[in-house]
N, C-alpha and C positions, 0 to 999 in steps of 0.2 A: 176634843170638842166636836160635836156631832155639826155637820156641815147641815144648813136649813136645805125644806125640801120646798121646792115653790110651782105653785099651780100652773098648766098650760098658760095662761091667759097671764099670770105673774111673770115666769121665764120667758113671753115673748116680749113685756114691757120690759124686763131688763135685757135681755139681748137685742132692743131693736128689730124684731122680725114679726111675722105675723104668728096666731096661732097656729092654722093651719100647714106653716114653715115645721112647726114645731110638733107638731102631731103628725106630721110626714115623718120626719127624722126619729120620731117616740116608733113609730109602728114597722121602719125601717130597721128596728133596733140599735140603731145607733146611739140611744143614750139610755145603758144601762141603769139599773138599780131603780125602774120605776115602781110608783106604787102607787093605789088605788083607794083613794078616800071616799069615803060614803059624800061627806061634803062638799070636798073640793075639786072629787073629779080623781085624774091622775096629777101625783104629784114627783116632780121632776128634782134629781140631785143636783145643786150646784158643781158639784167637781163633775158632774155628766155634760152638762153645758161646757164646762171649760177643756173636758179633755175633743167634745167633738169639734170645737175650734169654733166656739161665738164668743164674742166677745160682750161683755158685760156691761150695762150702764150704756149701751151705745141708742142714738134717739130711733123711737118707734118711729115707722114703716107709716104716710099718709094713708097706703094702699090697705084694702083686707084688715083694717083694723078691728077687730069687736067692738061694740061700745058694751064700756062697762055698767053693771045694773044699778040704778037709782039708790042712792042710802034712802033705808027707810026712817034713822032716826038721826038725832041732833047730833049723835057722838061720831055717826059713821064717817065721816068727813077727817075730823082730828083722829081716829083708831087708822083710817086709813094712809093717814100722811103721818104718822109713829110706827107706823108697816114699813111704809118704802123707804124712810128715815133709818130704820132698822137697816133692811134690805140693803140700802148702799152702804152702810159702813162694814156689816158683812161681809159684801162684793170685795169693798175696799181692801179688808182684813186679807182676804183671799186672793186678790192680786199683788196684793204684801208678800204674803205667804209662797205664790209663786217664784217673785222672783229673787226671794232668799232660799228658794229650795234650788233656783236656774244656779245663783251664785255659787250655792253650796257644792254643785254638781261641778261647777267651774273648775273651784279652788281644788275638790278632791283629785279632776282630771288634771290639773296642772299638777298638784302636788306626788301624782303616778308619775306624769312624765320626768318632775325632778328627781325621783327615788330610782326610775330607771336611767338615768343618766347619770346618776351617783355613782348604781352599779357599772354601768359600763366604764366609767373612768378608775374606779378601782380597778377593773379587768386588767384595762389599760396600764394602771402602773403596777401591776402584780407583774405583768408581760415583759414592760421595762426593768423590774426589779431581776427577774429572769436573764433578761437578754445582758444588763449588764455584770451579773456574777459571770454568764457567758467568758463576756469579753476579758474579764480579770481573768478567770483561769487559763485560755489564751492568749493573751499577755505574760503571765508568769511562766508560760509554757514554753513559748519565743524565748522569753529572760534565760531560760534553764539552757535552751538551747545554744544562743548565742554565747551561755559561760562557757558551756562543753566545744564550740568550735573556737572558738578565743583559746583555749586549754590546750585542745587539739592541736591548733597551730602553734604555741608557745613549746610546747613538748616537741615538735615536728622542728623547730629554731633550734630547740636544745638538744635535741639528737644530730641536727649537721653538722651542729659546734661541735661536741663530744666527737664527730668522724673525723670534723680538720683536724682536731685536738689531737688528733690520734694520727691521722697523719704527721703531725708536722715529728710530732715524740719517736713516731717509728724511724724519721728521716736525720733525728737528732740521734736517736742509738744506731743508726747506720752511721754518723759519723765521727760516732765516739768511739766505733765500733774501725773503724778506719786508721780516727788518729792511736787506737792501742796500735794495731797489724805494723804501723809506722814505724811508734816506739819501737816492738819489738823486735824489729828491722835494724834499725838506728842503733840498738845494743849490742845486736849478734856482731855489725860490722866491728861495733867500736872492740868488743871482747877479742876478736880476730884480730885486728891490728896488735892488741895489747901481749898476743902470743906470738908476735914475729921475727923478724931479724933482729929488730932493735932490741927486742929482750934477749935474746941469745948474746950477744955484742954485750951489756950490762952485765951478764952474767959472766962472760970471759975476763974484764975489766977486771972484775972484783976476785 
């Protein structure tokens, strides 16, 4: 929809200021997209007015006021009050329109800053997801460890028993090793005695 364009003498009634305020600011080029009517003079864009910061529908200025020309006929009176009738709901429309555009601009920047905070906590739990497979695989790496010296030292238990073991079997074949040398002691006397006088003596008897 094409935004109205409204005369010097129009935009200073709806912004509350004088003409001359207003043709200061048209020739300072501060309010773009003017245009130049055989009729009306220059005619000024409403989004021109709003973007250089007047405000709209605000009350005219006692000071430097123009006064406007005489209607010449019966109708101009009601044409002119179905003008400004227009004009503010326009205005109206347009100050609607601003601040569903301020909103809109709102919710997009809030909805940036929640999209980048979505991403940074993904970040976040991708990090954590990270750090704790970390920690499992050192943990299972201590586990592995603590078998092997648990292992270590059980093997380490089972080889000094296996040495007493061994001594004590070496200190039993020394003295099984002892009571044979005995025995075989204890034979030879006994065989000696059984070849002595007292056999010769038995043998003469008989």
């Amino acid at each position: 929809m094409q935004r109205p364009l409204l005369s010097q003498r129009e935009a200073a009634a709806a912004c509350g200021v004088s003409r001359s305020t207003i043709r200061r600011r048209r020739e300072a080029g501060e309010l773009p997209g003017c245009v130049q009517d055989e009729e009306r003079g220059w005619l000024i864009p409403v989004d021109a007015l709003l973007a250089a910061g007047f405000r709209l529908n605000a009350p005219a200025p006692p000071e430097d006021a123009a006064v406007p020309a005489a209607p010449t006929g019966a109708a101009a009176p009601a044409e002119a009050g179905g003008d400004a009738a227009g004009l503010r709901a326009e205005l109206e429309r347009e100050r609607e329109r601003q601040v569903l555009l301020a909103q809109v601009a709102e919710a997009r920047h809030e909805a940036a800053l929640a999209a980048a905070e979505v991403r940074h906590l993904r970040d976040q739990l991708d990090a954590r997801d990270g750090h704790i497979e970390d920690l499992r695989a050192e943990l299972e790496r201590k586990a592995l460890l603590i078998q092997v010296t648990e292992a270590r030292h059980e093997t380490a238990l089972a080889a000094a028993e296996v040495g007493r073991l061994r001594v004590h079997l070496a200190a039993r074949d020394e003295h099984v090793e002892d009571l044979r040398s005995a025995l075989r002691a204890l034979s030879s006397t006994q065989n000696g005695r059984a070849s002595g006088p007292w056999s010769a003596r038995r043998w003469a008897t008989a």
